[in-house]
Every structure is written in C-alpha cells, then in structure tokens.
C-alpha positions as CSV (number, residue, x, y, z in Angstrom):
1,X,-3.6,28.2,30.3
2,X,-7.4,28.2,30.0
3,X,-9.6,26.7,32.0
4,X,-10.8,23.9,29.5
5,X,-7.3,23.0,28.9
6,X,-6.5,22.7,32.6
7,X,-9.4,20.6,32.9
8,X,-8.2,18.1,30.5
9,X,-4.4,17.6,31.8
10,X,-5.7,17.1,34.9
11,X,-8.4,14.2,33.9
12,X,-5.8,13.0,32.2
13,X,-2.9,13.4,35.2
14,X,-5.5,11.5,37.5
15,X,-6.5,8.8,35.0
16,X,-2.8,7.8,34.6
17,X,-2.3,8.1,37.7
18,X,-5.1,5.5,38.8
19,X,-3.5,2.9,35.8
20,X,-1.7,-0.3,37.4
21,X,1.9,-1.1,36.4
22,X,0.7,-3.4,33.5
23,X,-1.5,-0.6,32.4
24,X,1.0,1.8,32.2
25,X,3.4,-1.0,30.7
26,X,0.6,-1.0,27.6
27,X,0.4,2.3,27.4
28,X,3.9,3.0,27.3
29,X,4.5,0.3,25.0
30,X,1.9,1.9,22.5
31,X,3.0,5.0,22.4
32,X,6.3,4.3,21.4
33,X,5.0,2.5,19.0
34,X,2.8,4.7,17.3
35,X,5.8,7.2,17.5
36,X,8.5,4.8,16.1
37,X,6.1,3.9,13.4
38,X,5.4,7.7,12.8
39,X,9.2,8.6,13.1
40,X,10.0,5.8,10.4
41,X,6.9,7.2,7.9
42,X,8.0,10.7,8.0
43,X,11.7,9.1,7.3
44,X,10.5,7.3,4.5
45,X,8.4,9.7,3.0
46,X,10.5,12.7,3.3
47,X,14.1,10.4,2.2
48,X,14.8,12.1,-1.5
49,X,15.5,9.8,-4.6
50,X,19.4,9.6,-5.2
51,X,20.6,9.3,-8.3
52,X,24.2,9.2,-9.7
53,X,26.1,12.0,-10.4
54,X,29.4,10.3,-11.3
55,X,30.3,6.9,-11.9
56,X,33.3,4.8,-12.6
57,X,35.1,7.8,-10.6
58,X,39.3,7.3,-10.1
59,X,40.2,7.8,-5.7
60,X,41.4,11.3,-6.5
61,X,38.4,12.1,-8.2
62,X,35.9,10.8,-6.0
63,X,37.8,12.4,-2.8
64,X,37.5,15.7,-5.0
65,X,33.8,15.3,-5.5
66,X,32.8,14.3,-2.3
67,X,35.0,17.2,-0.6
68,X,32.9,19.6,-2.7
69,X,29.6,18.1,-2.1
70,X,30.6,18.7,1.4
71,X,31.3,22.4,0.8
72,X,27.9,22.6,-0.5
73,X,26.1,21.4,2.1
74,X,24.2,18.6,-0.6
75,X,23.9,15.0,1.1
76,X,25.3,12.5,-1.4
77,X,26.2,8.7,-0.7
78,X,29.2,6.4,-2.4
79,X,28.6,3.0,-4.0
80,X,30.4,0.7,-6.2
81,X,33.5,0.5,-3.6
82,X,33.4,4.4,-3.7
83,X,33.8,5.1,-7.6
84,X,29.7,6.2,-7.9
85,X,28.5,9.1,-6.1
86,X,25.1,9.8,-5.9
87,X,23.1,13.0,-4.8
88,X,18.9,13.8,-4.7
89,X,17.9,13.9,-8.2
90,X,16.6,17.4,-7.1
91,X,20.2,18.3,-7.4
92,X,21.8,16.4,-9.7
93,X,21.6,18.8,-13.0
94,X,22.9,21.5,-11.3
95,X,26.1,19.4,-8.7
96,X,26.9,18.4,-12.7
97,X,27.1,22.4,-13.7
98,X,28.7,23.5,-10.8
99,X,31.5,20.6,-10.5
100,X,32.4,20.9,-14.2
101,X,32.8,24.4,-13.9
102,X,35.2,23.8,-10.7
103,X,36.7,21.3,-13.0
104,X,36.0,18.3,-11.5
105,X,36.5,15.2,-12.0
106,X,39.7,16.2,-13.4
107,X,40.6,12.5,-13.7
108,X,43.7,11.9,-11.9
109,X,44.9,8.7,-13.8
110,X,45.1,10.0,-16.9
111,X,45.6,13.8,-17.6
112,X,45.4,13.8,-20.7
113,X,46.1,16.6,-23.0
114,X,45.7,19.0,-20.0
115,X,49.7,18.3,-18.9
116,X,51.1,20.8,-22.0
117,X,48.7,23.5,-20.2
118,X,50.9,24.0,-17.7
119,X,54.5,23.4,-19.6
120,X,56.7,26.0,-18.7
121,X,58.8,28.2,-21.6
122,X,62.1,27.0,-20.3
123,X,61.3,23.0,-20.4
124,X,63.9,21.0,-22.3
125,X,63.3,19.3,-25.2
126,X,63.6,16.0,-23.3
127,X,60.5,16.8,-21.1
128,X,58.6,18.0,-24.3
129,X,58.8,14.6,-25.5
130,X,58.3,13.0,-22.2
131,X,55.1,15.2,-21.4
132,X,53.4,14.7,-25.3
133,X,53.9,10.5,-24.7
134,X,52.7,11.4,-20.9
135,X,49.7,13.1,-23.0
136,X,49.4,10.3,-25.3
137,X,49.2,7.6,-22.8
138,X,46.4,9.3,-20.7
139,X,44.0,10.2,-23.5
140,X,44.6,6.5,-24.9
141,X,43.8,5.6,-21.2
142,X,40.8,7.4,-21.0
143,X,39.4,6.6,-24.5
144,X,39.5,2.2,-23.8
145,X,38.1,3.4,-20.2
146,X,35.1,4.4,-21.9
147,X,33.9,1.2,-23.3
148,X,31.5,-0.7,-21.5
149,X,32.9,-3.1,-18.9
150,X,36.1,-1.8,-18.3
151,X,36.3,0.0,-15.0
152,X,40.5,1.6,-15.1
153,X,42.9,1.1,-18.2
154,X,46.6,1.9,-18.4
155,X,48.3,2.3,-21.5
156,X,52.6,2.6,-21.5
157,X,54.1,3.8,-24.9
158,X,57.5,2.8,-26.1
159,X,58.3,5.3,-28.8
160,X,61.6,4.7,-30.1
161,X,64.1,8.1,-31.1
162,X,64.5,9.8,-33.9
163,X,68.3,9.3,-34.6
164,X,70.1,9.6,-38.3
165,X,72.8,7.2,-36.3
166,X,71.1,3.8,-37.1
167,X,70.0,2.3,-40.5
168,X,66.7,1.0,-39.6
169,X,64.2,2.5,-37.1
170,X,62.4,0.0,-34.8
171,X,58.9,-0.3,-34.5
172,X,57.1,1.8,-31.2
173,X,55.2,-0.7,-29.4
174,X,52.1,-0.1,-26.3
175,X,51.2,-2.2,-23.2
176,X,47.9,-1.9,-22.1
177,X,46.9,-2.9,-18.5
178,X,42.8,-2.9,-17.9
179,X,41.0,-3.8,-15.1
180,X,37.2,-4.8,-15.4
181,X,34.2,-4.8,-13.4
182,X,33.4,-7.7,-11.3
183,X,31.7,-10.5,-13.3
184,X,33.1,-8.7,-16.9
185,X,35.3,-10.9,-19.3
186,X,36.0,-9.1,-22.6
187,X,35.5,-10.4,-25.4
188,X,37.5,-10.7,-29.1
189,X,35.8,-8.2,-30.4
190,X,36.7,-5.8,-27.1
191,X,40.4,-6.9,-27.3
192,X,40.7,-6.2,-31.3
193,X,39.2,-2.7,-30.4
194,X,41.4,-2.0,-28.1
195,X,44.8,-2.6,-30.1
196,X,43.6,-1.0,-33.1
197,X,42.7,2.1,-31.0
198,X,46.2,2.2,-29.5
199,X,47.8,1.3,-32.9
200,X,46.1,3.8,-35.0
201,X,46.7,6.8,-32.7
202,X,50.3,6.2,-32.7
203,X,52.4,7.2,-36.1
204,X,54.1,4.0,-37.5
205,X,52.5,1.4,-34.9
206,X,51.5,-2.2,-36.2
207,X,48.7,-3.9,-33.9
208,X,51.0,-6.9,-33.9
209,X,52.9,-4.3,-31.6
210,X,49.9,-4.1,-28.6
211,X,49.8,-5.8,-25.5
212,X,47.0,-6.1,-23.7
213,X,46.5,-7.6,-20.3
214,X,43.7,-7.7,-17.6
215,X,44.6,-7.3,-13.9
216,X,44.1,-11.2,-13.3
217,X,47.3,-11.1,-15.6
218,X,46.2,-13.2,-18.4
219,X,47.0,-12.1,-21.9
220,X,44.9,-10.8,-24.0
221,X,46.9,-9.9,-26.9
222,X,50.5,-10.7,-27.3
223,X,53.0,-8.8,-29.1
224,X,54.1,-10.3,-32.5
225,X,51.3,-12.8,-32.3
226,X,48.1,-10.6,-31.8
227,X,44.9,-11.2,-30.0
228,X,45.2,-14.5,-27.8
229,X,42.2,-16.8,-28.5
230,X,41.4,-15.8,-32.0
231,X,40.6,-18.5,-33.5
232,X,38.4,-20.3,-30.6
233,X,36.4,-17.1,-30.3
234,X,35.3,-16.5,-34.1
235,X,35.3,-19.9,-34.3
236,X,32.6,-20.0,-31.5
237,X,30.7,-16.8,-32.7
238,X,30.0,-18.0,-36.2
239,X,28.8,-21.6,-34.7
240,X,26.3,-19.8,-32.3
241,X,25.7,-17.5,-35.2
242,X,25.1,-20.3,-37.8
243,X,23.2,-22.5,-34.7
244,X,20.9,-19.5,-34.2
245,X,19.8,-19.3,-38.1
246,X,19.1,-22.9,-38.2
247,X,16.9,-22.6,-34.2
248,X,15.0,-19.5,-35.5
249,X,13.8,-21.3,-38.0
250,X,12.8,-24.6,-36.5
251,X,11.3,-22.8,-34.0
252,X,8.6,-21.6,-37.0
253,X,8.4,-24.5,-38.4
254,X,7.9,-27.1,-35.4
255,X,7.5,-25.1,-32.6
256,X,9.4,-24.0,-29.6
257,X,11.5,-26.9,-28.0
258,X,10.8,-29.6,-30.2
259,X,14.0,-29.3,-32.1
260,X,18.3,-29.4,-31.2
261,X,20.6,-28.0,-33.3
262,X,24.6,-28.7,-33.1
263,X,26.9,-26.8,-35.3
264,X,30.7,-27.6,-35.7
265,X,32.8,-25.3,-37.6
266,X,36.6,-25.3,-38.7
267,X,38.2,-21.9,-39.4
268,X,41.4,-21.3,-41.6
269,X,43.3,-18.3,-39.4
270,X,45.8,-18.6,-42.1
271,X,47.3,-14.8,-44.0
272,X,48.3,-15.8,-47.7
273,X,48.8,-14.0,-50.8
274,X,48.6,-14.8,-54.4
275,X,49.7,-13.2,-57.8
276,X,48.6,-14.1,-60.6
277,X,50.0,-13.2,-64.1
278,X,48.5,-13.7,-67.7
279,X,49.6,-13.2,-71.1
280,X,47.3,-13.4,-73.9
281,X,48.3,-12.3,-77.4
282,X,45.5,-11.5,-80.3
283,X,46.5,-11.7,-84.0
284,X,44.3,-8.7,-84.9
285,X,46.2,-6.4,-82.7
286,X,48.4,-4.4,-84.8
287,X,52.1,-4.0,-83.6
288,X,53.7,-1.9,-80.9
289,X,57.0,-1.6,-83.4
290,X,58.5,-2.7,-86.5
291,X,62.0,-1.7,-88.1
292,X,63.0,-3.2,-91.3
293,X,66.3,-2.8,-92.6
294,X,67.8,-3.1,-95.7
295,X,71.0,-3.7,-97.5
296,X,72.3,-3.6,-101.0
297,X,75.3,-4.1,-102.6
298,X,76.9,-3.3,-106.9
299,X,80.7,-3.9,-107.5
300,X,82.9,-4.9,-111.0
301,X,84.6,-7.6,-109.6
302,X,83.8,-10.7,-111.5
303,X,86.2,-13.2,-109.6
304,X,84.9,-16.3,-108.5
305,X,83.4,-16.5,-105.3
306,X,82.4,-18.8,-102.9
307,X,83.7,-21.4,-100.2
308,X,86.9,-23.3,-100.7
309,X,85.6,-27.1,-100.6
310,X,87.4,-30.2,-99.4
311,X,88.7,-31.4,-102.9
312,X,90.3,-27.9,-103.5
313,X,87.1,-26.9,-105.6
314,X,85.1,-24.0,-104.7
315,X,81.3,-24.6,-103.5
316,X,78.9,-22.4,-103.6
317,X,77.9,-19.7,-106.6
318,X,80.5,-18.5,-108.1
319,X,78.6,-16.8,-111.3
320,X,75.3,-15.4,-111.5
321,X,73.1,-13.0,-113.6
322,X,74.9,-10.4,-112.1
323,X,77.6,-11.7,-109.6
324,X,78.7,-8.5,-108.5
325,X,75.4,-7.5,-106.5
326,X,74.6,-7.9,-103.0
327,X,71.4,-7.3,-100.7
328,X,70.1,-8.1,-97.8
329,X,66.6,-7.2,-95.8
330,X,66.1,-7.5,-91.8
331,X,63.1,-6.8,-90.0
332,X,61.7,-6.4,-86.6
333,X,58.5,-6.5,-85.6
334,X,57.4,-6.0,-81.3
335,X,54.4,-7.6,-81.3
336,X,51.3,-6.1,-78.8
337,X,50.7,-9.2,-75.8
338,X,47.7,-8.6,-73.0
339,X,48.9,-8.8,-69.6
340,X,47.0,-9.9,-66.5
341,X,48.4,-9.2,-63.3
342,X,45.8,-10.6,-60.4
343,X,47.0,-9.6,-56.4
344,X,44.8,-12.1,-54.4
345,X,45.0,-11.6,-50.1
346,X,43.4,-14.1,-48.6
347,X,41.9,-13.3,-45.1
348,X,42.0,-15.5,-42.4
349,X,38.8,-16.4,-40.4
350,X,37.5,-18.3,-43.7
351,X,35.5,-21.5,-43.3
352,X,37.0,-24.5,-43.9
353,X,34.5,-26.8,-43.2
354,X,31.4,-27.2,-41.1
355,X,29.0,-30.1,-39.6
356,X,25.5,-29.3,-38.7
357,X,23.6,-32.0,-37.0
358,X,19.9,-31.4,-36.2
359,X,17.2,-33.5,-34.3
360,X,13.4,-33.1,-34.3
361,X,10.7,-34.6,-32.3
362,X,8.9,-37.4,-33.8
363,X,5.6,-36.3,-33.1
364,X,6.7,-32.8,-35.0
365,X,8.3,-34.8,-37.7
366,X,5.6,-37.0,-38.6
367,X,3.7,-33.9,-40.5
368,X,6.7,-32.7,-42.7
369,X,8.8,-33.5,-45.4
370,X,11.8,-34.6,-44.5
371,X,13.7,-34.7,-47.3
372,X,12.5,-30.8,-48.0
373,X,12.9,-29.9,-44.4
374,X,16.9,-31.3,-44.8
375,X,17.2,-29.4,-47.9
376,X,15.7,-25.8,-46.0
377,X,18.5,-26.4,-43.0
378,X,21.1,-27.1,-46.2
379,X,20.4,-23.3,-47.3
380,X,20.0,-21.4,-44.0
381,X,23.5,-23.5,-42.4
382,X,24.8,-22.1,-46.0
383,X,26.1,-25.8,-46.2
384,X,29.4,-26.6,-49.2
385,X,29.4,-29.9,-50.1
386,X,32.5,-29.2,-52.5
387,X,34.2,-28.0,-49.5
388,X,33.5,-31.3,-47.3
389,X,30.5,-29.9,-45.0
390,X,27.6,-32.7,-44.2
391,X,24.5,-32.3,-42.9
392,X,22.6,-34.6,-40.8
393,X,18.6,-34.4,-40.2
394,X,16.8,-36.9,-37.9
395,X,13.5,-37.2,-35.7
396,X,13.9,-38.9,-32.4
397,X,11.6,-38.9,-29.5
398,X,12.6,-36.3,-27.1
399,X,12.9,-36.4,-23.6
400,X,10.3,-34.2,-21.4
401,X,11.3,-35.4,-18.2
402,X,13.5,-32.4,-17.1
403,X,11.0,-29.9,-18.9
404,X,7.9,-31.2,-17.2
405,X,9.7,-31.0,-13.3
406,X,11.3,-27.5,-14.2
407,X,7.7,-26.5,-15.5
408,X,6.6,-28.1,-12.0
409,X,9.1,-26.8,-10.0
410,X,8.5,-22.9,-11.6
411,X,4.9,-23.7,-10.5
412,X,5.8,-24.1,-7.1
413,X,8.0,-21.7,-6.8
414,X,5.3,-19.4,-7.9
415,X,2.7,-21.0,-5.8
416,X,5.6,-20.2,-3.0
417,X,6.3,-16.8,-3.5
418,X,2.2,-16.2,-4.2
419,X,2.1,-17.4,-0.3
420,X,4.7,-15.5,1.0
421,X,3.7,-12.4,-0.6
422,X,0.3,-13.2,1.0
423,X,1.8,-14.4,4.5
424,X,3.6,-11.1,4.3
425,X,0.4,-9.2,3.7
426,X,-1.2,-11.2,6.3
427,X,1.5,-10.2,8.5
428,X,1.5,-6.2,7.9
429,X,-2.3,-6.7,8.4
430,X,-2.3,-8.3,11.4
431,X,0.8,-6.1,12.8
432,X,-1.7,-3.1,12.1
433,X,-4.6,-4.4,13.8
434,X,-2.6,-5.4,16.6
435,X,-1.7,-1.5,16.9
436,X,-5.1,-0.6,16.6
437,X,-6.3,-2.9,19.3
438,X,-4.0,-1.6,21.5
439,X,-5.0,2.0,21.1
440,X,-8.7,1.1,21.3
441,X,-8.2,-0.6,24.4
442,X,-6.3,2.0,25.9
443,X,-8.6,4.5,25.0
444,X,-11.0,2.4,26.7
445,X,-9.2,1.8,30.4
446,X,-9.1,5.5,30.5
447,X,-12.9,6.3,29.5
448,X,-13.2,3.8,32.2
449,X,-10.9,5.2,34.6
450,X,-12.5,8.5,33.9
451,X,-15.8,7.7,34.2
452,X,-15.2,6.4,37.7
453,X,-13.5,9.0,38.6
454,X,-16.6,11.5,38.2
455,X,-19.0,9.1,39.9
456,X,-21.1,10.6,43.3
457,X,-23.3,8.9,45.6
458,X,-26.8,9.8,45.2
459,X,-29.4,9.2,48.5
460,X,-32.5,7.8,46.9
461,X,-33.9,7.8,50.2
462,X,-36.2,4.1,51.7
463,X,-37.7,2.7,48.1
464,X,-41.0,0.8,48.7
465,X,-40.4,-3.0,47.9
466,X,-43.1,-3.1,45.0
467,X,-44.2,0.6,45.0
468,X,-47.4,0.0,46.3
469,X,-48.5,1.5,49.8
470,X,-47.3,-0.5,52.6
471,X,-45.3,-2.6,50.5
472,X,-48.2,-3.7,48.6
473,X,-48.0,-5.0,45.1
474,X,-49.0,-2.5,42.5
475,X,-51.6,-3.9,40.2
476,X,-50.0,-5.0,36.4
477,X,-52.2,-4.2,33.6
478,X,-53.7,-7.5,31.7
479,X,-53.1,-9.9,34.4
480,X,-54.8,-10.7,37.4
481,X,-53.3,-10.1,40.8
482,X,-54.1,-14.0,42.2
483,X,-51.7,-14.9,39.1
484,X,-48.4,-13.5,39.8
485,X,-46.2,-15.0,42.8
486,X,-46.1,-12.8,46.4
487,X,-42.6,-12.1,47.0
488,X,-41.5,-11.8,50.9
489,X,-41.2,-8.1,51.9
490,X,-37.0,-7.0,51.8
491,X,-35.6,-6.3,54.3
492,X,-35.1,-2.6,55.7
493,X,-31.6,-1.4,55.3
494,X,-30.2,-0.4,59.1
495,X,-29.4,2.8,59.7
496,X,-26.2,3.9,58.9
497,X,-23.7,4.8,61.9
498,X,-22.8,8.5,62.0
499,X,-19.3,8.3,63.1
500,X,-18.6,6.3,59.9
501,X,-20.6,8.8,58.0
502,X,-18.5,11.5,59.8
503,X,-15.3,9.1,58.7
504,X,-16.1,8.9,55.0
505,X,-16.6,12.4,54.6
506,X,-13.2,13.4,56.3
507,X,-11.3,10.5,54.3
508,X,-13.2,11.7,51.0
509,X,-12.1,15.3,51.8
510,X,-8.6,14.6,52.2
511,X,-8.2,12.4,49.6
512,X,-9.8,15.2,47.2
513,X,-8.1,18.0,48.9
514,X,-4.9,16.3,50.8
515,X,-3.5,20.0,51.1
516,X,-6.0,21.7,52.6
517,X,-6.2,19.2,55.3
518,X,-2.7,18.8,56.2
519,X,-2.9,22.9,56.8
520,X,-6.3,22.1,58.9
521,X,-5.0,19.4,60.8
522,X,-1.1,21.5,61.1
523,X,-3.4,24.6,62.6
524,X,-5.3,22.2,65.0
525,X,-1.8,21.0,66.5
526,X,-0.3,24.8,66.7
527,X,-3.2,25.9,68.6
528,X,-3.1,25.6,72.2
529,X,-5.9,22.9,73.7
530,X,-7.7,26.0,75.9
531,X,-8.2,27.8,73.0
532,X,-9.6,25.1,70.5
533,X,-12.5,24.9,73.0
C-alpha cells in the first residue's frame, strides 16, 4: 500500500479512535444514512418499467406463463388476483414472440377449435359430436370473454339429435354463465349482444332460447322471455338521451347550471303485426276474360206452346213470327281488380308518450322569449301532441346554496392539498439539510480531532513584557509616551522541574510508541541489576 495511503488510514484510525461514544453514535448514525439513502437511489433508479404482457389470464394459463418466465430467467410480477402478468417493457415484445411460439396461453377454459387437432381416427361418432359442441362451447366462451368488462364466460349448448323417429324437432337452446370484473354491471346492450352471438353461431337457435346469468346469479336473460329488464333500460336510455338534447342546448342558450331538465318517457315493448288488403277496380281496365256463348234453335213444329195456366188455358206465347225458332246468348266477362296487400311489423321499443318538464333561472329567463324558448325545447324533446306528450317550461329562482359550499369546500380542499404538497416539500427539504448538517459537522469533529492531533510544543524561550529592554515600553508611533497607562511588569514564569520534564517526555514516548517501550522496559527487567550499571 503506498505510503500516502497509509498515512491517511491511520489519521483516520486515530481520529476515530479519539471520538467519544456520542461522536461515534453520530457518525454511525450518518453513515448509514447516507448508505440507505444511496442503496434506495440506486434501487429506484435502476428498477425497470413493467408493463403487461398478459391480462385477463385463466389459472392454467397464468401458472404456464409464469413457469416460463421463470425458465427464462425474465423478472415478471402478477396483479389483478394473478390474471395480469407483467414483465420490463425492455422485454415485453419479444416474452410475446417467444410464448406464442411455445403456445402459450393456450387458454385452458375454453379450447376451442384446438380439441379436433388431436381426435384420434378410431373415435366414435358419439365423441365426434361431443368434441365439435365441446368446440362450440369454448370458441363461444372465448368470443363474449372478449368484450370489455367481462373477466371468464361459460357457455353450455343443448343441441337436440337428429332422429327421423319424432315428428317435430325441438329447438337447441344455450346457457351462458359470465363473471365480471369488480365494480362491472352489464348493460342491455351487453346482454342483447351476448344472446345474439350465441344464437347466430348455432344452426336453428332462436335468442328467445339464451340464458344468460352473472356469477352473483341474477338473470340476465331468460329463456322464452328474453333479456330481463328490457323495457326499464331503453326506457332509461332514451330519457337520458332525450334529457341530454334538451341540457346541451340550454346550456348554449342560458349558460351552464342555470337550467334542470326532467324527461319521462313510456315505451310500448309490445310485437304486433298487421295485414292489410285492398281492392280497387278501374273501369278503363280492359278484361282479364270474356266467353260468350250462344244458342240457336229452327224446328216445324207449330203446336202451341207455353205453360198450362190455372183455368186450364195456356199462358205464355203460343204463336209467333216464327214459333218454331229458339236462341239464346250467355256471356262471361272476368273483370281486371287491383290488389293491395300491405304486411306491417310493428317493433317494440316505440314511444308511447313522453313528459318533459324544464326549469330556468329567473335571472336567465328574464332576457328570453319564453314562448319561443318553449317552442325550441318542443322540437329538440321531438314532443307529439297527437300522441298525448306535454311540455312544461317555467323560470324559478334557483337555489345556490349547495353550489356556492361545494365551490368553497373545492377551494379548500385545494388550498389543503396546495399545503400539504408544500409541507411535504418542506419536509424532504428539511430531511436533506438535516443530512447535510450532519456530514458537515462530522467532517468538522474530525478536522478538529486531526488538527490536535498534529499539534507540538514550541519553546519560545523568556518574552520581554512590552519588548522594550528591561521590560520597558516600546515607544507607539503618534502618541506620546506620558499618554498611555504603565502596566505592572508580569510575572516571570518559574522554572520548570526536570523530573517532570523527564516524566512528560517518557509518558509522550509511550503513548506515541507504546511497543517500543514495553520491549525497553521488558529488556530492563531481563537484565540482571549488576549489569544495568
């Protein structure tokens, strides 16, 4: 080790050493400090950003994932419960390469398709059928577990056989079991998506025939009756649709928060069907067929003829310019008639009728048109007034009260977190300075420590009280010497005792070199008395 180097560890060795036990209490104390806080930096500042690799993941899948993150040697960490893996964002791209090309996730809950890969030649038809509904059933499965807010789905078919034994075929139906994320409630729209997505993939399937229900084990859609909750639910979306219309434009007109709008709506649900038939004939339009016929008839017979009549006389003509003739003409005509033949399906969801009540503030009011501001609302609420719907328009004084203390409270919650945020900074600060303090003062006790250390004692020798010969005052330039005070002459300092000189020195020299006088002082003891004289 050089000499320099040496040097230094041994300053330093002999300035700890001279520290007290609160001064080496401080010292410790700081630097395990400054190493924690240098630890925890490097930590921070060398911790990579995770991002997901795989979310929404089944148990199988994630144990598969994980198992070959492991294999990698690639940190990774769970969240969600353990369905959302995440890895450094440094690897992500490529964990997604390599895993899909090991095949994972292979999504355990739903195989999918990927079940008739591995049918063998000698299956039975029986386990052909049961694998392709197996099939069926997981790529449904899959397919609703894409959409947003749904975490697993289940779907079960039942697919009745094809017999020639029965007259009539039933119907398949589907169940559908999904479970949700926490704080997710599906809507209408969701629920209608999901049975038409079962029905549709499945030949001859109705979606009166789904069932639907979430793992809370309400029912979202019944079978034979369809989505549960219909009605309230469009009912509700076109009276938040219709209320929005009507805000949006209040909002323009008399500003933000000076209007209410209410909107009441009453939906027919009800399926009907109407046909409609007209005929309509034209007397222009020529004919679609027309047969006459025609008789005639010429005998010699000249006998009387006709109808034998109560009083034994004959009624009727029994002569004629030529009595032995007959004829006769029939014709029939089929006549062209227009037909109309109208099929009208009503769907449900139609409006029935609808109240729309609005308030605006006085003070906004007091600047319009009433009667033309009742009349805009009228057109954007799309109100009927053949169909029953009323509107009702009316300026009131509004309430502020809860507006103005939420606008004070928000201040003062901002006020609040403005103080904290300083408090915390005041904190850090201080925490900081408090480190730095430290340091510096340590840093100080041992320049201290060190500069004692390398003090000697000089001998300046017998000083003259005032430097001037015999102790007499040296003359000061620009004053007199009458003016300035005559101090007594000090004292001489005694002469110091030579054994205690002799004393120092040896406690000095074995307090700088300890060993070298324990070997001195070991020598003096081995050597006989005669011979140390």
């Amino acid at each position: 080790m050089p000499a320099q180097v040496q040097a230094a560890l041994d300053r330093l060795t002999g300035a700890v050493k001279q520290f007290s036990m609160a001064q080496r209490t401080l010292a410790i104390i700081g630097v395990a400090v400054l190493v924690l806080g240098a630890v925890g930096l490097s930590s921070w500042m060398s911790r990579p950003t995770m991002s997901p690799l795989f979310t929404s993941l089944s148990g199988a899948d994630a144990s598969a994932v994980v198992d070959e993150l492991d294999a990698q040697g690639v940190a990774y960490q769970l969240a969600d419960g353990g369905s959302t893996v995440l890895v450094p964002a440094k690897n992500l791209y490529s964990q997604r390469i390599h895993l899909a090309a090991e095949g994972i996730p292979a999504n355990a809950d739903g195989a999918g398709y990927s079940l008739l890969d591995d049918m063998p030649m000698t299956s039975s038809e029986f386990q052909q059928e049961k694998t392709y509904q197996r099939a069926l059933e997981g790529e449904l499965a899959k397919t609703i577990g894409a959409i947003d807010g749904i975490d697993a789905a289940t779907v079960k078919l039942a697919i009745p056989e094809d017999t020639v034994f029965v007259d009539t075929k039933q119907d398949p139906t589907a169940s559908v079991f999904v479970r949700t994320r926490a704080g997710v409630t599906l809507s209408v729209d969701q629920v209608d998506s999901i049975v038409h997505l079962v029905s549709a993939g499945i030949p001859d399937m109705v979606p009166t025939d789904v069932s639907v229900v979430d793992a809370s084990g309400k029912v979202l859609s019944a079978v034979g009756t369809g989505t549960t909750g219909v009605s309230g639910g469009r009912e509700t979306d076109y009276e938040a649709r219709v209320q929005s219309a009507v805000q949006t434009l209040l909002d323009r007109v008399v500003g933000v928060g000076k209007s209410a709008v209410t909107v009441t709506a009453s939906l027919n649900f009800d399926e009907a069907q109407r046909t409609t038939e007209k005929f309509d004939a034209t007397p222009d339009t020529p004919p679609l067929a027309s047969s006459t016929k025609k008789e005639t008839y010429s005998g010699t017979n000249s006998s009387a003829t006709g109808v034998l009549g109560p009083d034994q006389t004959i009624v009727g003509p029994t002569t004629g310019d030529d009595p032995g003739k007959y004829s006769s003409t029939t014709e029939d005509v089929t006549n062209s008639v227009n037909k109309t033949t109208e099929v009208v399906t009503a769907a449900p969801g139609g409006v029935e009728r609808q109240s729309v009540a609005v308030v605006v503030d006085e003070k906004a009011a007091a600047a319009l048109d009433m009667t033309q501001l009742q009349a805009t609302i009228a057109a954007a609420a799309g109100i009927d007034t053949t169909r029953g719907d009323t509107l009702a328009v009316q300026a009131a004084a509004f309430d502020t009260s809860q507006a103005d203390a939420a606008a004070t409270a928000l201040a003062a919650a901002d006020a609040a977190a403005k103080t904290d945020k300083a408090n915390a900074q005041v904190r850090q600060l201080a925490t900081v300075g408090g480190v730095v303090l430290l340091v510096v003062v340590i840093v100080i006790l041992l320049a201290r420590r060190s500069g004692r250390s390398r003090r000697t004692a000089v001998d300046l020798g017998e000083l003259p009280v005032l430097g001037g010969p015999d102790g007499a005052a040296l003359g000061i330039e620009g004053s007199g010497a009458d003016e300035l005070p005559v101090l007594p002459p000090a004292p001489r300092p005694l002469e110091p005792d030579p054994v205690a000189l002799k004393r120092a020195e040896i406690t000095a020299l074995a307090d700088e070199q300890p060993e070298e006088v324990a070997d001195l002082l070991r020598s003096w003891l081995s050597t006989p008395a005669g011979a140390r004289r």
